[in-house]
C-alpha positions, 0 to 999 in steps of 0.5 A, spaced: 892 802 453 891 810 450 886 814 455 883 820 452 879 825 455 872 827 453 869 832 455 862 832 458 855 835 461 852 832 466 845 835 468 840 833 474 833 831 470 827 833 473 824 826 474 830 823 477 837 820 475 842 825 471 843 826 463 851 826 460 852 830 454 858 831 450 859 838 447 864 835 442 859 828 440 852 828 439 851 821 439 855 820 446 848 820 450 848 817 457 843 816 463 843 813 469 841 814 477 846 818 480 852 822 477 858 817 479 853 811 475 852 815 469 859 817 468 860 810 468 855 808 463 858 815 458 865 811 458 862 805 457 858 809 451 864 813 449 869 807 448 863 802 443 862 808 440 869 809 438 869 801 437 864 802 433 865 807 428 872 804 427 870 797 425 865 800 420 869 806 417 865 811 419 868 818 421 869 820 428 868 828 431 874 831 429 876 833 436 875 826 439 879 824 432 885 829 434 885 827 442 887 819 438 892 821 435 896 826 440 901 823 443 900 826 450 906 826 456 901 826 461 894 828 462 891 834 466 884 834 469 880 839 472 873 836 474 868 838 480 865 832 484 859 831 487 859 830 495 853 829 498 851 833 504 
């Protein structure tokens, strides 16, 4: 199975619980109660909507397209992780 990295913004909302956006795709919205849960639920969203637009033909973001078919030796992340104090 192919891995992709997608690119996100996760925000603290003022009523509680996070918001994840993707610079690169607007329709890839998730919400959840702590950050860990709502990275969970953007994959999650991340990868039907991949489903999706492949199944009825539609036309994905050109950078998620691009990062499809690039073939990649390994994968570098840089990421800063929530730690509870």
């Amino acid at each position: 199975m192919k891995e992709i990295l997608i690119p996100l913004t996760v925000e603290p909302l003022e009523e509680g619980g996070y918001l994840a956006t993707c610079p690169i795709w607007e329709d890839l919205l998730a919400q959840g109660r702590t950050v860990a849960e709502t990275l969970d639920i953007a994959q999650d969203v991340a990868g039907s909507l991949i489903e999706s637009y492949l199944e009825h033909g539609d036309h994905l973001p050109e950078a998620v397209a691009q990062a499809m078919v690039q073939h990649q030796a390994s994968l570098s992340l840089q990421i800063a992780v929530p730690v509870a104090i």
